[in-house]
Backbone bond lengths (Angstrom), bond angles and torsions (degrees), N, CA, C in turn:
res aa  C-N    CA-C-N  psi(-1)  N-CA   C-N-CA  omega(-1)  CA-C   N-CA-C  phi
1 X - - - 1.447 - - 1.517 107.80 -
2 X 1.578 110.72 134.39 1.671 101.09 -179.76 1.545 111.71 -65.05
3 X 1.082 104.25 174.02 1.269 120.48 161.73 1.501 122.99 -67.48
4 X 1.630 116.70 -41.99 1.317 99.75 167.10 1.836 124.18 -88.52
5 X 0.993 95.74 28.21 1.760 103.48 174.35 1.001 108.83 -107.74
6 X 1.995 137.32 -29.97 1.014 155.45 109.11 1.734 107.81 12.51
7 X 0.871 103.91 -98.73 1.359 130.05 -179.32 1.630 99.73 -44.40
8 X 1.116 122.12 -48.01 1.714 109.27 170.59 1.396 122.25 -82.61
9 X 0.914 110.58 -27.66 1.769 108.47 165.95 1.458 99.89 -66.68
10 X 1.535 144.11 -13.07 1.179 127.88 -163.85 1.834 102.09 -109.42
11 X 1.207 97.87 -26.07 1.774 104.37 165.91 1.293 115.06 -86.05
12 X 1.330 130.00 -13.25 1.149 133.30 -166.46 2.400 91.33 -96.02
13 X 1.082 91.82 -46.95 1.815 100.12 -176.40 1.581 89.11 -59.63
14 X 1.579 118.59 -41.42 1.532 99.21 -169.05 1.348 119.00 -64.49
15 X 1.164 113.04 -66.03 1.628 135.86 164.94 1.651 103.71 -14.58
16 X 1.439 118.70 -61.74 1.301 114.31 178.64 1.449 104.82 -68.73
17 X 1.432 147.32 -64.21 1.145 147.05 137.85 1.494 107.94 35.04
18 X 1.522 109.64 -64.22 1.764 126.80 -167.82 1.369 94.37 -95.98
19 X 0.980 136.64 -60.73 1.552 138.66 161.93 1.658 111.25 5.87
20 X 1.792 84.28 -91.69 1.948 106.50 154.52 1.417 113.48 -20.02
21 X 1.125 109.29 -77.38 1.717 117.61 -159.15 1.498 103.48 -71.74
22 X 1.443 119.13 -1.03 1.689 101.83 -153.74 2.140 80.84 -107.71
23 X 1.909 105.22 -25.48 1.214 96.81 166.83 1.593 133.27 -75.22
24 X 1.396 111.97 -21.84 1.022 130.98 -172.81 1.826 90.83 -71.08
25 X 1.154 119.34 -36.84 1.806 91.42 -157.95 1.706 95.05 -118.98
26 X 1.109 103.42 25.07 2.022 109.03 157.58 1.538 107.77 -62.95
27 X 0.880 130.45 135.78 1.336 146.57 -170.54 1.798 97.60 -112.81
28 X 1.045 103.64 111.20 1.855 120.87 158.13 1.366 120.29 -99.18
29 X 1.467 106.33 149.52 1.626 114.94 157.85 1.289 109.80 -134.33
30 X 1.038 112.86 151.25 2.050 117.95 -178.04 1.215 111.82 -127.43
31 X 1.694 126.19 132.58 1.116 106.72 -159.40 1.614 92.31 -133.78
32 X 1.244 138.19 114.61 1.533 143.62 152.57 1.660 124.62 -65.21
33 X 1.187 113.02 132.48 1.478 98.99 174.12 1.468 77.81 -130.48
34 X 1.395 112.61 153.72 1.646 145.59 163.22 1.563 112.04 -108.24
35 X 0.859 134.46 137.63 1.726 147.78 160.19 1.206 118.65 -154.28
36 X 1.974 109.38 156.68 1.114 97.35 153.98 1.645 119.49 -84.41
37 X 1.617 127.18 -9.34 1.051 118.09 176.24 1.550 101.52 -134.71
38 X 1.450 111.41 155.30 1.841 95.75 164.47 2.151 88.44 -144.11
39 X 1.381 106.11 159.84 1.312 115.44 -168.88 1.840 92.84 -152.09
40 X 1.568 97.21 120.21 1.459 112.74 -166.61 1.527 97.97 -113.51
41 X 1.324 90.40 113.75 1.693 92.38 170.89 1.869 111.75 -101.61
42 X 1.340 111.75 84.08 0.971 126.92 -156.30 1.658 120.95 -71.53
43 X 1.833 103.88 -10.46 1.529 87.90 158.92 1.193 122.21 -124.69
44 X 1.295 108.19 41.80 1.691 126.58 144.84 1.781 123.57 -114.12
45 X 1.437 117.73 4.65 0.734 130.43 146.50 2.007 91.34 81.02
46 X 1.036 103.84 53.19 1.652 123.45 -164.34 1.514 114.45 -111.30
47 X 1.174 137.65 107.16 1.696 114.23 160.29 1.549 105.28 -105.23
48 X 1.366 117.25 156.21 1.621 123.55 178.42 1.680 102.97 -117.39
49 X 0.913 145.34 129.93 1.643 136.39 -178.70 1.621 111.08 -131.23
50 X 0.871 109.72 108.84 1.660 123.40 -166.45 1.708 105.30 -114.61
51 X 1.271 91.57 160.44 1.996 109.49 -168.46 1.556 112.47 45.10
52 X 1.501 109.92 114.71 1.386 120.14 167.35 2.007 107.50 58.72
53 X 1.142 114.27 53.82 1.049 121.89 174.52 1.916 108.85 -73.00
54 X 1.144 97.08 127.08 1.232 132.12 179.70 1.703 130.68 -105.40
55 X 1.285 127.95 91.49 1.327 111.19 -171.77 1.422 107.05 -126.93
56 X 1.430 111.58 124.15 1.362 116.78 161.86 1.365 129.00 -117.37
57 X 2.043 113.23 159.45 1.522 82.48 -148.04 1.579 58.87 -153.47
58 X 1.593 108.31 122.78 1.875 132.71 175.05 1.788 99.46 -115.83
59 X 1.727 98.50 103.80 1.652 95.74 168.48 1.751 99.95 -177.46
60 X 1.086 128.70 -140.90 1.271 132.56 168.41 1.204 126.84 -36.02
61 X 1.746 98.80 -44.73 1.874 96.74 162.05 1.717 89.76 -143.40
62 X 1.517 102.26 156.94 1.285 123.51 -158.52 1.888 92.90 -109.20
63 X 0.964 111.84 104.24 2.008 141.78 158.19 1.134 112.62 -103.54
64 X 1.896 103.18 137.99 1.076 141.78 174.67 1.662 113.13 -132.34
65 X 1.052 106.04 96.60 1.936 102.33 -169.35 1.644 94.26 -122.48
66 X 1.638 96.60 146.17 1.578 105.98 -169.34 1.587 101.16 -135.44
67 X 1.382 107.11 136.80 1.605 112.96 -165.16 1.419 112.19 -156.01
68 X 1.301 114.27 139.16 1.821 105.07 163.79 1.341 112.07 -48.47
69 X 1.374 112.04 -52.17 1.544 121.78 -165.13 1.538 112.41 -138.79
70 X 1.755 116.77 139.20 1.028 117.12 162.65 1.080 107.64 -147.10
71 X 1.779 114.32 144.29 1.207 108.64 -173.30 1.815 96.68 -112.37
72 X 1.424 135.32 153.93 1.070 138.47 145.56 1.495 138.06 -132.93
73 X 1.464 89.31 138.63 1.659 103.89 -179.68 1.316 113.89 -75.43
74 X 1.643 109.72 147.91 1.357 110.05 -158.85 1.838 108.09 -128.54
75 X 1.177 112.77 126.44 1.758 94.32 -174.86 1.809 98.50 -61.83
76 X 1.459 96.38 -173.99 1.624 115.02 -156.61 0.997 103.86 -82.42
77 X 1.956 130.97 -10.79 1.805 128.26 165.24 1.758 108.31 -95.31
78 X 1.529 110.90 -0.15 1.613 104.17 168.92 1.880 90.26 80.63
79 X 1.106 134.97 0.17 1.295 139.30 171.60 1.545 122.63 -75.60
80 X 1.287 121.94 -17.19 1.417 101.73 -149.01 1.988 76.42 -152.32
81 X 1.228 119.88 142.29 1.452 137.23 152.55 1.392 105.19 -57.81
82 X 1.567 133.95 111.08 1.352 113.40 161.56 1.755 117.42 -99.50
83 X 1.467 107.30 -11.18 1.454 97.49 157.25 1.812 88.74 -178.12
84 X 1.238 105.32 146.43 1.732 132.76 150.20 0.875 128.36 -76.28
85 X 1.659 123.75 139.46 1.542 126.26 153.16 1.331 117.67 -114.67
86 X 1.197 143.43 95.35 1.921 122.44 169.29 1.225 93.07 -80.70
87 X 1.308 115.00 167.16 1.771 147.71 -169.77 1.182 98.51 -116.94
88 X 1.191 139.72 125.22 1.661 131.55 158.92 1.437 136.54 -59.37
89 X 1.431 100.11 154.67 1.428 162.31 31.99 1.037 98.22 -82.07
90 X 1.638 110.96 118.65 1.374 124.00 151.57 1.346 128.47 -64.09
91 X 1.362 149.30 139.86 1.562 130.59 123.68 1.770 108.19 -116.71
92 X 1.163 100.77 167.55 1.629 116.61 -171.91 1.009 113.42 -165.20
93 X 1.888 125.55 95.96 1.036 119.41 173.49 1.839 95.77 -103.97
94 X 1.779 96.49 159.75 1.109 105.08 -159.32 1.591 93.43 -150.08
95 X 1.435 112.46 138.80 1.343 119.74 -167.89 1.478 95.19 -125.98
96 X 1.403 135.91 107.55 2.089 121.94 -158.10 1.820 75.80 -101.92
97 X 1.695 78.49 166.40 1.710 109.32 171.94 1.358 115.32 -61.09
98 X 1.470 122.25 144.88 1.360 100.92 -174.26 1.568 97.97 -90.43
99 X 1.559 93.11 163.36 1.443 132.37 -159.65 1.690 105.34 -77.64
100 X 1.131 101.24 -162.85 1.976 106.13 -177.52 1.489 100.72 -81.88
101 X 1.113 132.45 -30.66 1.594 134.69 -179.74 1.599 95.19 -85.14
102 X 0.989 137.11 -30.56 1.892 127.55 -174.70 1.374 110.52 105.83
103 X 2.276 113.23 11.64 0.913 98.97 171.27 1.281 134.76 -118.81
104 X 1.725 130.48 155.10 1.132 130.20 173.45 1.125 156.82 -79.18
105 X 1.105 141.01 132.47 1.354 135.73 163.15 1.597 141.52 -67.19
106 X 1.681 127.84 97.24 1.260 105.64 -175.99 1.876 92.53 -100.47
107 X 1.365 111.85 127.27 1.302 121.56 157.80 1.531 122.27 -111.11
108 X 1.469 110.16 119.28 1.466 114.34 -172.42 1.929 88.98 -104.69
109 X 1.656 102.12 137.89 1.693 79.67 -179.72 2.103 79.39 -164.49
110 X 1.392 84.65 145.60 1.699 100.13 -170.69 1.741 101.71 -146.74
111 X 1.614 84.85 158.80 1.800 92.92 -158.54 1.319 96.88 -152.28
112 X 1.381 124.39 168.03 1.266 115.41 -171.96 1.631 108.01 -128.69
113 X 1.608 95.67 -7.86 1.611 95.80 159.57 1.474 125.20 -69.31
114 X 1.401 109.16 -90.86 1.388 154.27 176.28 1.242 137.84 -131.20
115 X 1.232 116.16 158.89 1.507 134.19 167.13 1.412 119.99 -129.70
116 X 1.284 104.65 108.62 2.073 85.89 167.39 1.686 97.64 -138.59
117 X 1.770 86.90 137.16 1.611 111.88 173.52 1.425 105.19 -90.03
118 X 1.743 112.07 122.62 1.643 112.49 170.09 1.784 98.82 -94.13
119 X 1.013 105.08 157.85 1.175 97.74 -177.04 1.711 102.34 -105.68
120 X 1.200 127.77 -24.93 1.124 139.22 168.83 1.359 110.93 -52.15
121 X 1.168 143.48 -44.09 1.151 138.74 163.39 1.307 118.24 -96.31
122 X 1.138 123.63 0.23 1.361 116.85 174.92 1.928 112.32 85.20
123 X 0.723 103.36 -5.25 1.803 115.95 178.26 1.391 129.43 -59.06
124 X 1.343 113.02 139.14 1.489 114.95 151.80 1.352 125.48 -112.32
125 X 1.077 142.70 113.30 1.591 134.89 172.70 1.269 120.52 -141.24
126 X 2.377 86.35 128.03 1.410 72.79 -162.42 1.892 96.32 -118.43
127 X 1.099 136.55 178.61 1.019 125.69 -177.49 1.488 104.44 -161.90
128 X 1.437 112.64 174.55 1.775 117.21 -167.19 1.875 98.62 96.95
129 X 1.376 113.78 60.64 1.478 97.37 -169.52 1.314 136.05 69.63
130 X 1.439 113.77 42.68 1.103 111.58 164.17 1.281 128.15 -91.29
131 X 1.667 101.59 161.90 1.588 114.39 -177.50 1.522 96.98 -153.67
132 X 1.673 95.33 159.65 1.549 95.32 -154.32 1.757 79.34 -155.20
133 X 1.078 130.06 119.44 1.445 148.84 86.58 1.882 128.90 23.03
134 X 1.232 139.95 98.59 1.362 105.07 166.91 1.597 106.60 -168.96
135 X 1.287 97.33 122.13 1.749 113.50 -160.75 1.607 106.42 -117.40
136 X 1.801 108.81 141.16 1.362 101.90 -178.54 1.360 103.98 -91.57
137 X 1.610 94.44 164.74 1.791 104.03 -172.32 1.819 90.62 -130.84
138 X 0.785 105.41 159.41 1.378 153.61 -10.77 1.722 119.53 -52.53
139 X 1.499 122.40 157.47 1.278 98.06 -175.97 1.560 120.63 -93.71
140 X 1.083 93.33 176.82 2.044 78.58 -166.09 1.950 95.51 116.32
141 X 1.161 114.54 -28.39 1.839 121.30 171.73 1.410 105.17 -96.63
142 X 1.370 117.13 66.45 1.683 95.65 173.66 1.710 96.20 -70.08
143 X 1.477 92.73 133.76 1.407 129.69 131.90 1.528 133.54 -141.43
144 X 1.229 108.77 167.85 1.365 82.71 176.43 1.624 89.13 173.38
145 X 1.878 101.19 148.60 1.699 118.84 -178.41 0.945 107.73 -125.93
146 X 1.640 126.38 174.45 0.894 129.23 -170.68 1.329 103.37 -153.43
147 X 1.642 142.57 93.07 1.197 146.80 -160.46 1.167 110.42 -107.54
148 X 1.979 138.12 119.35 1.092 130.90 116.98 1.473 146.91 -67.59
149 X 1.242 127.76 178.10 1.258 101.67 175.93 2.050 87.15 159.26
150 X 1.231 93.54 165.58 1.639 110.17 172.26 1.410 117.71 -82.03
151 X 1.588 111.59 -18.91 1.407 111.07 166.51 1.588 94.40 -169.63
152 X 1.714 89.62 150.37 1.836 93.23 -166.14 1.615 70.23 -129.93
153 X 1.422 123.88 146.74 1.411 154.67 175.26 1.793 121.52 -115.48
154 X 0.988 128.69 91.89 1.621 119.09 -178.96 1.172 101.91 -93.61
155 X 1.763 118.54 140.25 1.238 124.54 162.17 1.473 114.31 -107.97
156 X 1.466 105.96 107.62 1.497 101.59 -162.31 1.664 104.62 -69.06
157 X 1.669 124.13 -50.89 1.216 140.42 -157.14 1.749 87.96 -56.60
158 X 1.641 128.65 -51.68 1.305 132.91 178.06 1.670 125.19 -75.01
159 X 0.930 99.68 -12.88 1.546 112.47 -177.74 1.522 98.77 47.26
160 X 1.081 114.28 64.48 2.129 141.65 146.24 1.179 122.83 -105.33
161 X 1.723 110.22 176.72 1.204 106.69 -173.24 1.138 92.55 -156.73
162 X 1.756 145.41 152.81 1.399 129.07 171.53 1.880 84.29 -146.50
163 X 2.193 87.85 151.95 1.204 70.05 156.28 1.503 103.25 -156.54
164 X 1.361 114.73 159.35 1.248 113.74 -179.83 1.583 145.79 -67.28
165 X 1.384 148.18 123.47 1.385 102.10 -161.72 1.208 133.53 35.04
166 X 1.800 104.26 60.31 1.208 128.93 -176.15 1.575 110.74 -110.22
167 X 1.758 99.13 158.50 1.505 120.99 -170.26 1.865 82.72 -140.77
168 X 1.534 103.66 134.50 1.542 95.95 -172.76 1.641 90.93 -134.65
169 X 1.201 131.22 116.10 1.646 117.13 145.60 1.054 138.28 -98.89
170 X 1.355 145.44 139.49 1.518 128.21 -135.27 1.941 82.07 -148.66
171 X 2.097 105.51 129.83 1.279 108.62 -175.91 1.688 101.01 -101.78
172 X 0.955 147.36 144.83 1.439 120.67 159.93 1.960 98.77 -143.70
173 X 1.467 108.77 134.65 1.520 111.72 -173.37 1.962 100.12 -66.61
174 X 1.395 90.96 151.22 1.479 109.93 -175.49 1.882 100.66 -115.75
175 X 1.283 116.25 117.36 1.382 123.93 164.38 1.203 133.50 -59.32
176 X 1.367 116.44 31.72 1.549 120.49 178.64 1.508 127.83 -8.50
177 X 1.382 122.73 113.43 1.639 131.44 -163.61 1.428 115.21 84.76
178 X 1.263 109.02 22.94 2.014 103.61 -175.48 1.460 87.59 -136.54
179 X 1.427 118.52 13.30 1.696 99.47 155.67 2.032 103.41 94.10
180 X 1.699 101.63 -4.96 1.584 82.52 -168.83 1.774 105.43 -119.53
């Protein structure tokens, strides 16, 4: 075999090489909406989704939010969420990315106002009575809170949480005979 055929089978293995790796670390999100109705105002780049609204959301962190109504804003290629509203009764369960230790967050949290996701900051906040739920995973870490408040705020991009006119109780297991 020559040498320069050599040499292209070996740029050609690299190239795919980066190919591989450049698919492997693309980052996706998938986003479902359920309704009984949806009404697209398509040159404002608008959807409205009415009766039994349903939203699921498969990517960095895994959401399930349930609403009479949500409306969402859409950037100008129809690609990207630029912000949400649901109408209440809220729920929002939320499963976040794991953290620098590998651990997770499941927060279940419902409101009877609202919810709106900015996408610019990465946020959820919902307010009108909210309360929020939120246990570490893997299991085998009990912890676990329990947040009221007039408005609870998640920062997904920061992995925070704030809340307003808040009442917080916090469970965490105790190792009985190890001194703690």
């Amino acid at each position: 075999m020559s040498r320069l055929k050599v040499m292209g089978m070996i740029a050609l293995a690299a190239m795919l090489l980066a190919v591989a790796a450049a698919q492997q670390t693309r980052r996706t999100e998938t986003g479902t909406v359920t309704a009984a109705e949806f009404e697209w105002d398509f040159a404002n780049n608008k959807f409205l989704a009415t009766g039994d609204v349903v939203v699921n959301i498969a990517g960095r962190h895994q959401a399930q939010l349930r609403a009479p109504q949500v409306s969402l804003d859409m950037n100008d290629t129809m690609n990207r969420i630029v912000r949400a509203v649901a109408s209440g009764p809220v729920r929002l369960e939320l499963l976040t990315a794991p953290d620098a230790n590998g651990l997770r967050r499941k927060i279940i949290a419902t409101c009877g106002g609202r919810a709106t996701y900015e996408a610019g900051s990465d946020t959820v906040t919902m307010s009108g009575g909210a309360q929020a739920d939120v246990t570490t995973l893997p299991e085998g870490k009990v912890e676990a809170a329990h947040l009221k408040g007039d408005s609870i705020t998640v920062n997904l991009r920061d992995s925070k949480m704030s809340v307003k006119q808040a009442t917080i109780s916090v469970t965490t297991e105790i190792n009985e005979g190890q001194g703690e």
